[in-house]
C-alpha positions as YAML, in Angstrom:
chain: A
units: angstrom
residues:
- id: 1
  name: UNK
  ca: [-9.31, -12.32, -16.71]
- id: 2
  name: UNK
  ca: [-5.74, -12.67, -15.85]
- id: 3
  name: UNK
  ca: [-4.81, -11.82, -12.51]
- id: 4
  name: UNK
  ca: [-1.52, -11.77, -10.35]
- id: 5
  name: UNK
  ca: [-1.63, -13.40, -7.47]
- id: 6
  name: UNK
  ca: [0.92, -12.36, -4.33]
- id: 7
  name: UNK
  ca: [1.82, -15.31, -2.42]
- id: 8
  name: UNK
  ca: [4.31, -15.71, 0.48]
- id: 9
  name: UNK
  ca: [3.98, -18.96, 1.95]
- id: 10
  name: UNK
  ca: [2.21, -17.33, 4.91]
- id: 11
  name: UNK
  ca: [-1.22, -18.88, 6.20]
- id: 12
  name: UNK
  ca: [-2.86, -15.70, 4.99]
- id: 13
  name: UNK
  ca: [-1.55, -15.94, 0.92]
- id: 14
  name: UNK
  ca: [-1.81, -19.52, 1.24]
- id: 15
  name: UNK
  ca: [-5.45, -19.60, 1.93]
- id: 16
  name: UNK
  ca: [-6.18, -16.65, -0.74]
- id: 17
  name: UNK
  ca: [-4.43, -18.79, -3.59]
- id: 18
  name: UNK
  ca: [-6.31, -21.85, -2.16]
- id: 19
  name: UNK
  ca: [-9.72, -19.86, -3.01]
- id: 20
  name: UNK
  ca: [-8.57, -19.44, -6.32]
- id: 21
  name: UNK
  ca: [-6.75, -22.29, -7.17]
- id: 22
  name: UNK
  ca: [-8.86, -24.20, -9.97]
- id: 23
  name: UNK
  ca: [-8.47, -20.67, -11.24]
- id: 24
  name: UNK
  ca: [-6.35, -20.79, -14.35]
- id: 25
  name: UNK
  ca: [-6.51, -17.17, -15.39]
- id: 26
  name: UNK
  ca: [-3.70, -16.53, -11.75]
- id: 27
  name: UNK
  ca: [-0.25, -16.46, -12.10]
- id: 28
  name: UNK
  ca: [1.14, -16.72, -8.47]
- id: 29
  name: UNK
  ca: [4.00, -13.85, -7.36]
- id: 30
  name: UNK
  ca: [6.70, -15.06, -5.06]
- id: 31
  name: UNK
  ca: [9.77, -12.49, -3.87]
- id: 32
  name: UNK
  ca: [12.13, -14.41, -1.59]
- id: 33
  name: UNK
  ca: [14.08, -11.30, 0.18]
- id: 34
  name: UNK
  ca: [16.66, -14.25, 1.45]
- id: 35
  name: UNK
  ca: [17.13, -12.34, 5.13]
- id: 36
  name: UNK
  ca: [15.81, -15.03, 7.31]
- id: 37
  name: UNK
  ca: [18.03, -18.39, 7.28]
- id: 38
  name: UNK
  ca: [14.71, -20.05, 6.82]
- id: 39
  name: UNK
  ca: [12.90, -18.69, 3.84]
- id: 40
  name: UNK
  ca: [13.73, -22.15, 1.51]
- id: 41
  name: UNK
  ca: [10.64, -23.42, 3.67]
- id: 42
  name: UNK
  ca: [8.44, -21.04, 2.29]
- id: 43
  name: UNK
  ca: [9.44, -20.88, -1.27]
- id: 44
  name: UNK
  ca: [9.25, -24.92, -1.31]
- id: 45
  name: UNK
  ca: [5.67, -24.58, 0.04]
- id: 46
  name: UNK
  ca: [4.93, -22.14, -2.76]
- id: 47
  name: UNK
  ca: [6.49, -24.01, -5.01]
- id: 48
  name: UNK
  ca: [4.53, -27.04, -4.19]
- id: 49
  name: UNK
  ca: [0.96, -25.57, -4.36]
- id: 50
  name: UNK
  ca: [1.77, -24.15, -7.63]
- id: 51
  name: UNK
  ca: [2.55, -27.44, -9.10]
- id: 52
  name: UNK
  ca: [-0.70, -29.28, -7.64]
- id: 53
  name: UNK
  ca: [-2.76, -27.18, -8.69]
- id: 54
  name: UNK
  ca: [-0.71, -26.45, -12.21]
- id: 55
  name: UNK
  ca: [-0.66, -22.75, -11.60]
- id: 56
  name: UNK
  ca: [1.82, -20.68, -13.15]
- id: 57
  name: UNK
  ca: [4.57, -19.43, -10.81]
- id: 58
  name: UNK
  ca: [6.48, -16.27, -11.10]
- id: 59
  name: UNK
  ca: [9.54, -15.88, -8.31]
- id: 60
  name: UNK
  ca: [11.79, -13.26, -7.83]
- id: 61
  name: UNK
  ca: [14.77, -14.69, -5.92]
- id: 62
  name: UNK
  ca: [17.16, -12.08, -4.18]
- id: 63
  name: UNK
  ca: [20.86, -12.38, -3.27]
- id: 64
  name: UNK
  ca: [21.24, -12.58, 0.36]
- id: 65
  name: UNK
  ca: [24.12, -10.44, -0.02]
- id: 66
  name: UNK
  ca: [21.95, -7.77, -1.33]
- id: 67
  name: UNK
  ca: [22.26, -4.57, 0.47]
- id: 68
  name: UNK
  ca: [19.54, -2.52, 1.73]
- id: 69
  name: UNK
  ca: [21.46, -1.42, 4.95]
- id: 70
  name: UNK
  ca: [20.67, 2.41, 4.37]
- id: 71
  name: UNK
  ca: [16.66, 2.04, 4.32]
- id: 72
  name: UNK
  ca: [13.69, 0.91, 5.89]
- id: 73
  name: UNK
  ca: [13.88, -2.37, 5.22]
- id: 74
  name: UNK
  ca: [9.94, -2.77, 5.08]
- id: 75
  name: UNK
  ca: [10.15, 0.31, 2.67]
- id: 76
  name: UNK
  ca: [12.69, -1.27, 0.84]
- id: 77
  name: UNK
  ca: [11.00, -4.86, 0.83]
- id: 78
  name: UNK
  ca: [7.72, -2.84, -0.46]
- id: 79
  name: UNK
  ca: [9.24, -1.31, -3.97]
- id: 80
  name: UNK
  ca: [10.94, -4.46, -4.56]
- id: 81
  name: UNK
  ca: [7.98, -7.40, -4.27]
- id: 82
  name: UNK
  ca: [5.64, -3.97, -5.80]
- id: 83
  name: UNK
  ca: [7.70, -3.51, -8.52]
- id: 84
  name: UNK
  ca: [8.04, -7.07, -9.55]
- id: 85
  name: UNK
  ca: [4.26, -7.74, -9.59]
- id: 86
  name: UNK
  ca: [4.50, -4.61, -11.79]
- id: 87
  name: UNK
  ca: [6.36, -6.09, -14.44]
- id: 88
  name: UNK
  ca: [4.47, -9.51, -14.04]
- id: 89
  name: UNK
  ca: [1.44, -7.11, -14.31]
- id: 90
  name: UNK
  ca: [2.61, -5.71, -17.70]
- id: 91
  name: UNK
  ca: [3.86, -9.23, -19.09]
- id: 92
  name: UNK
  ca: [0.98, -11.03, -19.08]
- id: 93
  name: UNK
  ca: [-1.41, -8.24, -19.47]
- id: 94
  name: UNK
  ca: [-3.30, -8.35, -16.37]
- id: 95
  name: UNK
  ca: [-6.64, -6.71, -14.85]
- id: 96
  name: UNK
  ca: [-5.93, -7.11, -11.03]
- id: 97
  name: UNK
  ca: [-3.66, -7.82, -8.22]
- id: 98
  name: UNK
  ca: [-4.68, -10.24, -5.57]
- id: 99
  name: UNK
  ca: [-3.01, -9.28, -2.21]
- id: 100
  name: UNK
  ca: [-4.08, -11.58, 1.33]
- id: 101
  name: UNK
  ca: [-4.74, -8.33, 4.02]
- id: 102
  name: UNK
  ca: [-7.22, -9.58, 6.53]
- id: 103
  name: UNK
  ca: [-9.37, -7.08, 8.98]
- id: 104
  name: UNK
  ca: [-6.16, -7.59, 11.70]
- id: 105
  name: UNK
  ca: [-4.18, -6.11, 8.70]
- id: 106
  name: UNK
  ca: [-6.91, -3.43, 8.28]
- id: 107
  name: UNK
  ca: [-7.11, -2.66, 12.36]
- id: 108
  name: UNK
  ca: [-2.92, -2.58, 12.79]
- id: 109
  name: UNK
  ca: [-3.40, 0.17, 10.15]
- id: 110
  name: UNK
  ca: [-5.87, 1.88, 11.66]
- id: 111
  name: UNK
  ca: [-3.84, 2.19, 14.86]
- id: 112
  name: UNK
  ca: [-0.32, 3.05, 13.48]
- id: 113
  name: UNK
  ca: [-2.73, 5.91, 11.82]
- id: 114
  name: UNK
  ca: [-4.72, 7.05, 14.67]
- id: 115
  name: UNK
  ca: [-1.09, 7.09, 16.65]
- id: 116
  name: UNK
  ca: [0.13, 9.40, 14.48]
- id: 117
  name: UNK
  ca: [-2.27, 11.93, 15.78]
- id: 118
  name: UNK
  ca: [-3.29, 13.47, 12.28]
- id: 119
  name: UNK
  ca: [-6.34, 14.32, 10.75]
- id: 120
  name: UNK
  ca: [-7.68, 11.56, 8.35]
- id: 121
  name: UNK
  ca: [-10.38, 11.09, 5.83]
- id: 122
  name: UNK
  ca: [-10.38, 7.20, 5.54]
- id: 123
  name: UNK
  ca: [-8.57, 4.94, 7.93]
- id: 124
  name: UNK
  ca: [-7.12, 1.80, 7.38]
- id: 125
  name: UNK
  ca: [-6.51, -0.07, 4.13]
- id: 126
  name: UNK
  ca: [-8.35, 0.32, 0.93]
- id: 127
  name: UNK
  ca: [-10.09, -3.18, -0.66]
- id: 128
  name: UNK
  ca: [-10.18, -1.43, -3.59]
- id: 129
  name: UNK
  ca: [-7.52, 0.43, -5.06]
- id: 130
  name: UNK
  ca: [-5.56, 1.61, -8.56]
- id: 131
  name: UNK
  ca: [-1.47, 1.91, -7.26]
- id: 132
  name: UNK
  ca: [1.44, 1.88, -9.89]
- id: 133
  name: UNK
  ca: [-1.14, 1.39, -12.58]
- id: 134
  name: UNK
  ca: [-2.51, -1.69, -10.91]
- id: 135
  name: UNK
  ca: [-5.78, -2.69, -9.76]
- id: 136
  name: UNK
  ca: [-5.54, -4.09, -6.60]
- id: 137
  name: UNK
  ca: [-7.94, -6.36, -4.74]
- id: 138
  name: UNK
  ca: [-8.07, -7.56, -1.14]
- id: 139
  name: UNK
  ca: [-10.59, -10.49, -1.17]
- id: 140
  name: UNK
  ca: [-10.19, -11.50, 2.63]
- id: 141
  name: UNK
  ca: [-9.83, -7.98, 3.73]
- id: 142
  name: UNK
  ca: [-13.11, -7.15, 5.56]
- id: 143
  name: UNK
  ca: [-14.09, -10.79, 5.71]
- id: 144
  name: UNK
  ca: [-11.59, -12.54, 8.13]
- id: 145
  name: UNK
  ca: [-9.65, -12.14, 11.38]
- id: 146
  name: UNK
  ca: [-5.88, -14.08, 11.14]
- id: 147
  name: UNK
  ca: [-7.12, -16.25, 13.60]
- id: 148
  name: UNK
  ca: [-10.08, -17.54, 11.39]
- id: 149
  name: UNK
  ca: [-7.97, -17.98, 8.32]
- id: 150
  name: UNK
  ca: [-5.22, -20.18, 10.53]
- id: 151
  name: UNK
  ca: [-8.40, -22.25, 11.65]
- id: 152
  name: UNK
  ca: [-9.46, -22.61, 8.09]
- id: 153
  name: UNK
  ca: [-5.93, -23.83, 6.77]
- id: 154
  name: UNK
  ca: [-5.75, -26.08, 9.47]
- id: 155
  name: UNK
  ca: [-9.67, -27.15, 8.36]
- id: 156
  name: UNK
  ca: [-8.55, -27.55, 4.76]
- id: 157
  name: UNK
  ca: [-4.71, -28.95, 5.67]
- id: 158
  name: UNK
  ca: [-3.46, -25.89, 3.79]
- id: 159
  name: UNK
  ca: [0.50, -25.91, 4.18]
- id: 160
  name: UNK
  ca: [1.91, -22.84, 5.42]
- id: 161
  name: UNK
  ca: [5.17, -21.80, 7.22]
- id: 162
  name: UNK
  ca: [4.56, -18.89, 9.91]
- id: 163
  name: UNK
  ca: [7.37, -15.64, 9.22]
- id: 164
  name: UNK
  ca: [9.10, -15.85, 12.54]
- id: 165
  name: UNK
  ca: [10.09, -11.97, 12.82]
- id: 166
  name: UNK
  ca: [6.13, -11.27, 12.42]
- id: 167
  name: UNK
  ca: [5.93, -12.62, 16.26]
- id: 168
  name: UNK
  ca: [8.80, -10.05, 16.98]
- id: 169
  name: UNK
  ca: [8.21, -5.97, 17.70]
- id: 170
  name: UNK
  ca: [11.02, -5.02, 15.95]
- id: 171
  name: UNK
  ca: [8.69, -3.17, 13.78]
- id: 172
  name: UNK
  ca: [5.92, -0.82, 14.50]
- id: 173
  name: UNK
  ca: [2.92, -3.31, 12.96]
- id: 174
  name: UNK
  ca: [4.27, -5.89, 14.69]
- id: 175
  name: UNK
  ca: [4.53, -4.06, 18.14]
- id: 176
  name: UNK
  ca: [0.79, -2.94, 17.41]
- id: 177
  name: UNK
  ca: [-0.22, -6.52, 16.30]
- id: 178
  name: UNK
  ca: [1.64, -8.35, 19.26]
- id: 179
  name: UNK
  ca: [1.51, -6.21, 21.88]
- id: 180
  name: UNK
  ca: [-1.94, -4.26, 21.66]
- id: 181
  name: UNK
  ca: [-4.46, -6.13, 19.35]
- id: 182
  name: UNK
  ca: [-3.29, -9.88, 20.67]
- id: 183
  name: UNK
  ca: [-4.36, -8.36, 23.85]
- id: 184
  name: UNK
  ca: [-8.25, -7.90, 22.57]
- id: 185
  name: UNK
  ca: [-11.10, -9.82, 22.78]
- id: 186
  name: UNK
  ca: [-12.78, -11.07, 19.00]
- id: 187
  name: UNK
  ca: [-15.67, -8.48, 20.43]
- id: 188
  name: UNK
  ca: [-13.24, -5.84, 21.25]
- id: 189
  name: UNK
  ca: [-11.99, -5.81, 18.05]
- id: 190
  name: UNK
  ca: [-15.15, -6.04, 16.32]
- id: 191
  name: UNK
  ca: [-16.33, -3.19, 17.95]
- id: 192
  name: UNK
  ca: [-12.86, -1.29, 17.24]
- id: 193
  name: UNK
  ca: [-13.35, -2.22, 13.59]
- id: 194
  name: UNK
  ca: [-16.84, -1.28, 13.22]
- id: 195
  name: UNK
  ca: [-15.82, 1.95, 14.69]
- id: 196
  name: UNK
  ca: [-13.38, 2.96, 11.93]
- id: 197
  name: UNK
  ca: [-15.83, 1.81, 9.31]
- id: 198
  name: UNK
  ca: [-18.63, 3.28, 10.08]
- id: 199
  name: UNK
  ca: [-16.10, 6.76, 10.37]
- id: 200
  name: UNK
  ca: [-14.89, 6.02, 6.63]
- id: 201
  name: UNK
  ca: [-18.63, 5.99, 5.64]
- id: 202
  name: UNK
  ca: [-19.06, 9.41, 7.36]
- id: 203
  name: UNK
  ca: [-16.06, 10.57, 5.07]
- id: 204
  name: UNK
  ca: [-17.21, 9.19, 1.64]
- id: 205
  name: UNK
  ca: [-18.92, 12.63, 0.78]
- id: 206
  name: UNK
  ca: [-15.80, 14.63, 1.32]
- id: 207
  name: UNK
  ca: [-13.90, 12.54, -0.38]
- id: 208
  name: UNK
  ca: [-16.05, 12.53, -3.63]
- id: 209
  name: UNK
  ca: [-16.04, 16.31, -3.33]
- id: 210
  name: UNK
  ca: [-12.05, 16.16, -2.89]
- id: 211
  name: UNK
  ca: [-11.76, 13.85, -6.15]
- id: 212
  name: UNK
  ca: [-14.18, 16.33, -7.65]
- id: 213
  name: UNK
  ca: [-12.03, 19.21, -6.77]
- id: 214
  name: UNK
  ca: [-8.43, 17.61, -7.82]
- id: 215
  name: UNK
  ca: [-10.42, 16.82, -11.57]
- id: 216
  name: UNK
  ca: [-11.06, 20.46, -11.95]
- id: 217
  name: UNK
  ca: [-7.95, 20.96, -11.23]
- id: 218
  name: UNK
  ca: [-6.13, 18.75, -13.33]
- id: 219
  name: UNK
  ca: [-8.25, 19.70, -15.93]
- id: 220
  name: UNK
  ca: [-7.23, 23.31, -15.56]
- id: 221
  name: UNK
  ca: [-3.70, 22.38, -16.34]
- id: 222
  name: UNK
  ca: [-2.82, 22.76, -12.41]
- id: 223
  name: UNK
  ca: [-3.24, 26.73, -12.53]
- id: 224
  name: UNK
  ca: [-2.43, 28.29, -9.39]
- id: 225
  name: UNK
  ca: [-5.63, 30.88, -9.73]
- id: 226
  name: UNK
  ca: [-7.44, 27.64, -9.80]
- id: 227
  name: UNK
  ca: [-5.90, 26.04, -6.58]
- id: 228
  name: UNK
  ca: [-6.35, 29.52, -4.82]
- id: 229
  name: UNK
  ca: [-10.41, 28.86, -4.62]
- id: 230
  name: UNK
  ca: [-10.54, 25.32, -3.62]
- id: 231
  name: UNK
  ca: [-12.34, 24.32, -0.29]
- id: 232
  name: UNK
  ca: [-10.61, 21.20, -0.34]
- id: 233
  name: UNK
  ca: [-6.39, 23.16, -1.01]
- id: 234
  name: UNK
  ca: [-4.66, 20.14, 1.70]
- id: 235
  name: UNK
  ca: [-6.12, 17.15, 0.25]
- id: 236
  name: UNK
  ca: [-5.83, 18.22, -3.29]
- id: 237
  name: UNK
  ca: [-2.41, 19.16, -2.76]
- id: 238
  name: UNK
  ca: [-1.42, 15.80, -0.96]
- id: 239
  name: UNK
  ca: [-3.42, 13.70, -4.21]
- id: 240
  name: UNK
  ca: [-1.08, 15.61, -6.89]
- id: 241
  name: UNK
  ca: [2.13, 14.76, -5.13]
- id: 242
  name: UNK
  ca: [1.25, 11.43, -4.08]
- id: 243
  name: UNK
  ca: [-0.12, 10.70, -7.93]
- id: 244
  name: UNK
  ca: [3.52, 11.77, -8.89]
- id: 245
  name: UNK
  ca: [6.03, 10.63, -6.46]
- id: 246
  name: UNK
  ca: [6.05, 7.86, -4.24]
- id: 247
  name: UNK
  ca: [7.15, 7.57, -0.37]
- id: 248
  name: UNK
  ca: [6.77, 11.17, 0.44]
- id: 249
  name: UNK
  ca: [6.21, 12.25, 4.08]
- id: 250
  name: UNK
  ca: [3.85, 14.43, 3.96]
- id: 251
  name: UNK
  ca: [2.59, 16.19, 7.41]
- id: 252
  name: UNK
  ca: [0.06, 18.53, 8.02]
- id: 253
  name: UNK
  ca: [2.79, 21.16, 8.56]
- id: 254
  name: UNK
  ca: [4.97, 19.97, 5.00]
- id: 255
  name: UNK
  ca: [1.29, 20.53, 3.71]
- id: 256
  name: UNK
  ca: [0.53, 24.02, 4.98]
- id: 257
  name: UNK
  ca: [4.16, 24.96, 4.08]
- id: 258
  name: UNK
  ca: [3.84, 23.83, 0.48]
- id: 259
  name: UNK
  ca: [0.13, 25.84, 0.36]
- id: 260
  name: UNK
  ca: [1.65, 29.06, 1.66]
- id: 261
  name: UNK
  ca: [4.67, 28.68, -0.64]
- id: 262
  name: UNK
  ca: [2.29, 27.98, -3.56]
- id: 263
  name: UNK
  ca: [-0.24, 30.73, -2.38]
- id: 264
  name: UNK
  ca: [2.76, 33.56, -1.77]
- id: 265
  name: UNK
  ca: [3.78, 36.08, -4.96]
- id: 266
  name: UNK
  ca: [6.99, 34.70, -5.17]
- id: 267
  name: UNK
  ca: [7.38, 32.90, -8.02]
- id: 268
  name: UNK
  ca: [11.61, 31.84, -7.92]
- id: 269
  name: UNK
  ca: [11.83, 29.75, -5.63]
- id: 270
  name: UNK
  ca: [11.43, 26.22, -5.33]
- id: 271
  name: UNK
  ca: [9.61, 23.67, -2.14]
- id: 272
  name: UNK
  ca: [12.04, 20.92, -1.57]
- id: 273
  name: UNK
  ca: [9.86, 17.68, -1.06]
- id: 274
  name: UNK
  ca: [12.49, 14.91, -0.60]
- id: 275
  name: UNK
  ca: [16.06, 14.42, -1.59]
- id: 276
  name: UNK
  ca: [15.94, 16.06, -5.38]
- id: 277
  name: UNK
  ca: [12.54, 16.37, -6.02]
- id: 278
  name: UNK
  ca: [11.14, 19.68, -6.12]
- id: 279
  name: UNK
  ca: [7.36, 21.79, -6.70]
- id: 280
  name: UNK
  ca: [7.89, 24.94, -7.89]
- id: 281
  name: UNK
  ca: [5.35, 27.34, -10.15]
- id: 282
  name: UNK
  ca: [6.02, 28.85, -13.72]
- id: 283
  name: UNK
  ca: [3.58, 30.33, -15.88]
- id: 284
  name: UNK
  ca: [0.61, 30.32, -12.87]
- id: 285
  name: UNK
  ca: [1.21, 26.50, -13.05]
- id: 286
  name: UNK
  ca: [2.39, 24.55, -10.43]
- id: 287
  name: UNK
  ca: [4.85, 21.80, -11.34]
- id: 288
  name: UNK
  ca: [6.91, 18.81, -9.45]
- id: 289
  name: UNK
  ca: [10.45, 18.30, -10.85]
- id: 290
  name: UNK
  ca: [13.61, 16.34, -10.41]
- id: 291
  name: UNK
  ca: [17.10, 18.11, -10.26]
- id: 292
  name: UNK
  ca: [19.15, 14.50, -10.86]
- id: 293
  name: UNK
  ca: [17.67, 13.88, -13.72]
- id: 294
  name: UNK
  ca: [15.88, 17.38, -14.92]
- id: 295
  name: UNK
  ca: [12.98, 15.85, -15.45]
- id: 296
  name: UNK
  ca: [9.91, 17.73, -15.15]
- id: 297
  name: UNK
  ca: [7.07, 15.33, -13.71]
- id: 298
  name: UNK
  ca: [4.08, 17.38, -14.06]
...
């Protein structure tokens, strides 16, 4: 089964594609975003496992000139690397997507969630998920704490070259990491963890009954009579425009907003969602549409 493998040169990738590396059926993913002065360290690392081991290496090498100056950058970053292991995906026909998230990874999540202050039916990160027509894996996600897998590469003399800005709080999942979570005990954490889990096991019923719910739906062609007798009318409506569009802030008041719009007897108007993408109803169908390129997406 040919699989993608997304390596960064970080202890954490280095030590997934070290458990896989007699594996012939990976192809190893590299993006080098060329913003730090030091990132030719990593991609020689990379480099350098790939060709002991004789594993096929895909980079993706950007200009440091490149500008991304008017967005998140970690946004930004995101589309690019996800949208390269896309195509990769595609080209050599694969069936999954290795990614290295670790239970620190899965807590920091957690957190930036819980912060947020909104009601959730599953916190932290999935270890298990289809995105951009991908199956994704996370092998080490429940398994190891970053401070195990750095004492395993050093146990196995797995080179690796730390991301300096990761020890900065520039960013909000490094403030969390670095300034909250370094402060924790291995049992504090455990507990933490073991907290959120056992709250996403509560959830799993709801959820099934949600997925039930947005099936119906779908299979109803999205009528509006339909969406008017769900239990469920917040998550469904959050799974049909996050199954459509991508990087859409979506509140609990952008959800009640687009509910009562949906819900009301109006049927002209449109519900701007961000920059030129639009839901609107025809026919007592709801729809999601773009004005730049008058594409209808549903």
């Amino acid at each position: 089964m040919k699989k993608i493998l997304a390596i960064s040169g970080g202890a954490d990738s280095m030590f997934l594609a070290y458990q896989y590396r007699h594996d012939k059926n990976v192809i190893l993913a590299y993006v080098n975003y060329n913003i730090r002065h030091d990132t030719h360290i990593d991609q020689e690392i990379v480099e350098n496992f790939a060709k002991k081991y004789h594993l096929k290496l895909e980079k993706l090498i950007l200009d440091k000139n490149t500008n991304h100056s008017n967005s998140n950058f970690e946004n930004w970053a995101r589309e690019i690397r996800y949208d390269f292991f896309k195509s990769l995906y595609k080209k050599y026909q694969c069936k999954q997507l290795l990614i290295a998230h670790h239970k620190d990874d899965f807590l920091e999540t957690c957190i930036m969630q819980k912060e947020k202050n909104e009601d959730k039916l599953f916190y932290g990160i999935k270890e298990k998920i289809r995105l951009n027509q991908m199956n994704i894996y996370r092998p080490l996600l429940l398994k190891y704490w970053k401070q195990e897998i750095y004492d395993l590469v050093q146990k196995h003399k797995i080179y690796y070259h730390d991301d300096y800005t990761n020890f900065e709080s520039n960013y909000k999942r490094n403030y969390i990491r670095n300034n909250i979570l370094n402060k924790y005990s291995l049992a504090q954490k455990e507990e933490l963890l073991n907290e959120f889990l056992n709250f996403n096991k509560s959830q799993d019923k709801i959820i099934k009954n949600i997925k039930k719910e947005y099936k119906e739906w779908f299979l109803s062609g999205f009528k509006l009579d339909f969406f008017s007798n769900l239990k469920y009318q917040e998550e469904v409506i959050k799974l049909f425009i996050n199954k459509n569009l991508k990087n859409i802030n979506l509140n609990k008041n952008i959800i009640n907003n687009i509910i009562k719009f949906l819900l009301s007897s109006n049927n002209n108007k449109e519900f701007l969602l961000s920059n030129n993408n639009f839901i609107f109803k025809k026919n007592n169908k709801v729809y999601i549409k773009n004005n730049n390129y008058n594409k209808i997406i549903h």
